[in-house]
N, C-alpha and C positions, 0 to 999 in steps of 0.2 A: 345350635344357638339356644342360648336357657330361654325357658317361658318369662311373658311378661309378667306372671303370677306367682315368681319365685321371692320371696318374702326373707330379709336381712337385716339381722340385729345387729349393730355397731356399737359396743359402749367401751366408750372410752371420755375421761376427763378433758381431754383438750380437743374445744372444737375443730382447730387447726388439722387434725388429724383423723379426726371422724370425718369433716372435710374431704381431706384428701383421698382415703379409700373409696369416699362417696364418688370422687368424680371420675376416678379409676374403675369406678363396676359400671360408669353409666346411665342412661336409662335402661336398660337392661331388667332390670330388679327395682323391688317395691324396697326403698329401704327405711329402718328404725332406728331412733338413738335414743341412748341411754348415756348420763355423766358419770354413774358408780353403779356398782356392782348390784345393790339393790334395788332401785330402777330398772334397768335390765331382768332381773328375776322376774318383777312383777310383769313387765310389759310380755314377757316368755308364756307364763303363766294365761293372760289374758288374751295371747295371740295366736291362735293356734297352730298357720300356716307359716311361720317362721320357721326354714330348712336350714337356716346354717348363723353361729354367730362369731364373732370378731369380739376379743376382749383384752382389754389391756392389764399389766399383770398390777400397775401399782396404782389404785386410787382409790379415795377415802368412801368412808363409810362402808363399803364392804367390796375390797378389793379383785382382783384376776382368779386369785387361787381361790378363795371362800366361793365364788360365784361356780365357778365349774366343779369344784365339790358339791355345792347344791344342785346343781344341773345333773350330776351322775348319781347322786342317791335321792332324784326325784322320784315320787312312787308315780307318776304320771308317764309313762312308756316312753310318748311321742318327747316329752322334754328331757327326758333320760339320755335317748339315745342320741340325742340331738350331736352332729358335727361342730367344736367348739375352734375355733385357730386362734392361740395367743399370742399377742402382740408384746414383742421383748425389743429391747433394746441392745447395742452390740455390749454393754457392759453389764448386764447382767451373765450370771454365770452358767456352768451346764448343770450345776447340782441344781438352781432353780429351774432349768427344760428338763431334768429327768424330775424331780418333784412334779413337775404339770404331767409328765407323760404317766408318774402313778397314777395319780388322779384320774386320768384319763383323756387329757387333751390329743386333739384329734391331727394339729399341726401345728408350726408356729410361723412367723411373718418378722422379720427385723428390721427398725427401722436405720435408714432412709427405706423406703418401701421405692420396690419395684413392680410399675403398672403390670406387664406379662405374669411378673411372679403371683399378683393378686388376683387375675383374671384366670389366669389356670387353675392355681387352689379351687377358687368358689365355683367354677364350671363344674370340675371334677368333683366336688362332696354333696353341691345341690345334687346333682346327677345320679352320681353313687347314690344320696340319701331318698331320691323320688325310686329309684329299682329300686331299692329293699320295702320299702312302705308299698310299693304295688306288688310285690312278690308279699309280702305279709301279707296283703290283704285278699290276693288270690287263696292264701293258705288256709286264710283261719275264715272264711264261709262256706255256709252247708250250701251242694250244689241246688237242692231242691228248693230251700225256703228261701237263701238269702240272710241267715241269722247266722250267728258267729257258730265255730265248732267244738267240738270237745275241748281241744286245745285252748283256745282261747278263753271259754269255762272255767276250765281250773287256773291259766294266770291269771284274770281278771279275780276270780273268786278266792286265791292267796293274796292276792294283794287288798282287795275289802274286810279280808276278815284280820289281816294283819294291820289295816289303816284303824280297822272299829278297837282291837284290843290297845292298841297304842294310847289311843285318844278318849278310850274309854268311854264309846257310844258302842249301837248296836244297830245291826244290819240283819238282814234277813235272808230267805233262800225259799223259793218257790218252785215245785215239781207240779206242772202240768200236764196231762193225758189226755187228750180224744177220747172217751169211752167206747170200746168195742170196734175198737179201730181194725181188728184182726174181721172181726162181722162185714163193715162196713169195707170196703177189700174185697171178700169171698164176694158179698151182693152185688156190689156195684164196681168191681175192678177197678185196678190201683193205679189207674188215667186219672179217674173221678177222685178216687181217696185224695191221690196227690196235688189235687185241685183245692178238696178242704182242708186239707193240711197245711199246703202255701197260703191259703187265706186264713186261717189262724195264725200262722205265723204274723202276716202282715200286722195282726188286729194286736196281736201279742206287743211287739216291737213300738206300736203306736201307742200302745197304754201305758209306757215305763219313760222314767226321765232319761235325758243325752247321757247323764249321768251314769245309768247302770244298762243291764245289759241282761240280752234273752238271748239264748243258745239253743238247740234245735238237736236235740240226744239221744234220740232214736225215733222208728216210726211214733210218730204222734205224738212222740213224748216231748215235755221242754222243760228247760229249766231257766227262772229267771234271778238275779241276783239284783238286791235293793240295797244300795248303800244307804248309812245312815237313815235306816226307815224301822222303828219300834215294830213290835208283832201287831199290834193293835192297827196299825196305817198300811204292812203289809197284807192284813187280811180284809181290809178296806179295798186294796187294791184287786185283791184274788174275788174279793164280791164284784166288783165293775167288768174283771176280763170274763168271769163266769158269766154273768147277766150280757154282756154284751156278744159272746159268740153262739150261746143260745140261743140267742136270737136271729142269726141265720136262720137264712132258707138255702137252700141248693139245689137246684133243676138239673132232675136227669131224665130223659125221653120224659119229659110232662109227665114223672113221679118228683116230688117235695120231700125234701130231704132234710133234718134237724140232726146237728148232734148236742151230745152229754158231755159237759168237762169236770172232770175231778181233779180235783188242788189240794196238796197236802203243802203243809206251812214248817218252816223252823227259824226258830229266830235266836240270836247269839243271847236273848234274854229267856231264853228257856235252857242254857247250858251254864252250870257254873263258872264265872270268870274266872276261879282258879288254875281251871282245868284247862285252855288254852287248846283246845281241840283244832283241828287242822280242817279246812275247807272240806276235804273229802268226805267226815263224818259230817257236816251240814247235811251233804247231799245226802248221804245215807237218810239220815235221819225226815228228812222230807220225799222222800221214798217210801220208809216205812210211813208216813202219814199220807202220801198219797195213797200207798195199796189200801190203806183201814177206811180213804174216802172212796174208795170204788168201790168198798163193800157195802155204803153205806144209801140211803134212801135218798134220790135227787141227787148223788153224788155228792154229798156235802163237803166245804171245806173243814180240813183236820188238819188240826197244829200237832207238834209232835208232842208238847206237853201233854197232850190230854190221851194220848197212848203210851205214855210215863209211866209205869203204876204209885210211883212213890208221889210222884207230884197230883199224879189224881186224888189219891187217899188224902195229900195234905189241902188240896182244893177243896174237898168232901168236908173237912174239917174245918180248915179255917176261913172259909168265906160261902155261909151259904146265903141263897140266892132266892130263896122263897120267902114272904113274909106274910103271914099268914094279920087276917084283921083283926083278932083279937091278940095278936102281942104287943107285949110294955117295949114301944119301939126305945127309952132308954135303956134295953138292955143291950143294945146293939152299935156297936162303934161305924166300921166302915159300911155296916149292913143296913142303916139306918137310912131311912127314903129320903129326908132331907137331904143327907151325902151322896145317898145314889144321884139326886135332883140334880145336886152340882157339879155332878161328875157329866151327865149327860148334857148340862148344859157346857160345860168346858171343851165336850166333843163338838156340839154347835155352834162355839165360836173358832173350833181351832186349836185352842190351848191345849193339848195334847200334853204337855209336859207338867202341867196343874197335877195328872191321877197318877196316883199312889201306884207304880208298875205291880204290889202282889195284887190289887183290886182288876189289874185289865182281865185273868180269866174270867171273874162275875160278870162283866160289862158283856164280854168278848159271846157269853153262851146265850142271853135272851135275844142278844144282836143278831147272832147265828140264825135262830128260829125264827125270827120276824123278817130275815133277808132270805129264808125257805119260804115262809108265807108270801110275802110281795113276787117272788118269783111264780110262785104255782098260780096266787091270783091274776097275775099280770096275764100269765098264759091263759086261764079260763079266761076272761073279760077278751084275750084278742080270738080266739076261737069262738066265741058267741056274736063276735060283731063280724067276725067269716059268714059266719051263718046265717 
């Protein structure tokens, strides 16, 4: 018997016939209607647990065929894959069921409709489509943390960097480490490790929108993917997951345990959009900025710009960041404190999209140093109130 929580899209123009299927599934199933084609998209879009739809091939505004071609070049998995049955009539032709079957319709239904014939379809592809969704989802989680796996990493991560270049925003790409995770192991064996590792995972996962997604890529390492998030907002983010898992404590026989996270950063506005580079050079590339933040004092975050050499030289050059009290501050364009003012005050309201993207390195490095300092002070001030 299907679940009562089996969710059904019906769109078709004529009530009479949405109707009719409806009373043919029962109460059985949660079900949805739509009168055209675009109706249906959206309510697809905004519904999540809808497992199967019913579409008819001819109505206005955006017809049988236009819908299940948007349905199959959805970049959203779950509506891509979705089981679609199209509803024909005995006088349409077979050139029109072999055009749905390119598209990729999933079966088709003719009217006068037959209650068994509808009852058996929709058993059988909700069914079929709950096995594959729980066979995915057994696949693509890491046993230990519960975060998705490699695999699912690099789809999820072709399709953000394919959705940013299309729409012509930017996304970013976040490599997280455990410091001395191989140390911490050796000391305290890999019961205990695996215990801080699962709890960074958890604190990881709860720091990101439903939206994007943290994968779990070897011991201690992770990687997180920010859709539509500027370098400036992802490295806002990598300051919150830092300060927040430092801040653990971890009890082993009544020894206190902290660790160190180093975050290296890449973001699609540090790569020329000419150049259309493929998800896996992200990764590289916020790799390399993780290793240069291991090496670095507190474990800083490091974007991969600033281990660029060309782009450092042109930072050095064209935006510097010191201003000294006796300069003629009109000699200075973006570098000028009034601009600076308005720039910091547009991060305090939000307006993120107000600053000049070549100004976010200037902003991004005194920010760097005063989210070192609030960290190091925050830790003296709670170690003096220990004591």
């Amino acid at each position: 018997m299907p679940s009562h929580n089996t969710e059904i899209l019906i769109v078709d123009e004529s009530s009479k016939i949405r109707a009719t299927i409806a009373e043919y599934l029962g109460d059985d199933y949660i079900i949805y209607y739509a009168t055209d084609g675009e109706e249906g998209w959206n309510l697809l879009r905004s519904m999540e647990s809808i497992s199967l739809v019913f579409t008819d091939m001819d109505m206005p505004v955006m017809d049988g065929m236009q819908l299940l071609q948007k349905i199959r070049g959805a970049d959203c998995e779950r509506i891509a894959n979705i089981p679609v049955i199209m509803i024909m009539t005995g006088a349409e032709s077979e050139e029109a069921k072999n055009a749905s079957l390119n598209l990729g319709a999933t079966d088709f239904i003719s009217k006068p409709f037959d209650k068994i014939d509808i009852l058996c379809r929709t058993r059988s592809y909700t069914r079929f489509n709950q096995q594959i969704a729980n066979l995915g989802k057994k696949a693509a989680y890491d046993t230990l943390t519960g975060l998705y796996s490699n695999h699912m990493l690099l789809d999820f991560g072709h399709k953000t960097i394919s959705f940013a270049n299309r729409h012509n925003i930017d996304a970013s790409v976040l490599y997280v480490e455990i410091a001395d995770i191989d140390n911490l192991i050796e000391t305290h064996g890999s019961k205990f490790t695996g215990t801080i590792v699962s709890t960074v995972a958890g604190l990881l996962e709860s720091s990101v929108r439903e939206e994007e997604l943290v994968a779990h890529i070897d011991d201690g390492r992770f990687a997180i993917v920010l859709s539509q998030t500027k370098a400036f907002m992802a490295h806002i983010v990598a300051s919150r997951v830092k300060e927040a898992v430092e801040d653990l404590v971890f009890d082993i026989s009544n020894i206190k345990v902290q660790v160190s996270l180093a975050l290296g950063l890449c973001s699609t506005e540090d790569i020329d959009k000419s150049d259309k580079i493929a998800f896996e050079e992200y990764c590289v590339h916020a790799a390399h900025a993780l290793a240069a933040s291991l090496k670095t004092p507190n474990r800083r975050i490091v974007r991969y710009d600033e281990i660029h050499e060309k782009k450092i030289e042109d930072k050095k050059i064209s935006h510097p960041v010191s201003i000294h009290a006796n300069t003629d501050l009109t000699d200075y364009e973006h570098g000028s404190l009034d601009v600076y003012a308005e720039y910091f005050s547009s991060i305090l309201r939000g307006d993120y999209s107000n600053i000049p993207p070549e100004c976010l390195p200037s902003l991004i490095e005194p920010l760097e140093s005063f989210f070192e300092y609030a960290h190091s002070a925050m830790q003296d001030n709670k170690t003096a109130s220990a004591e």
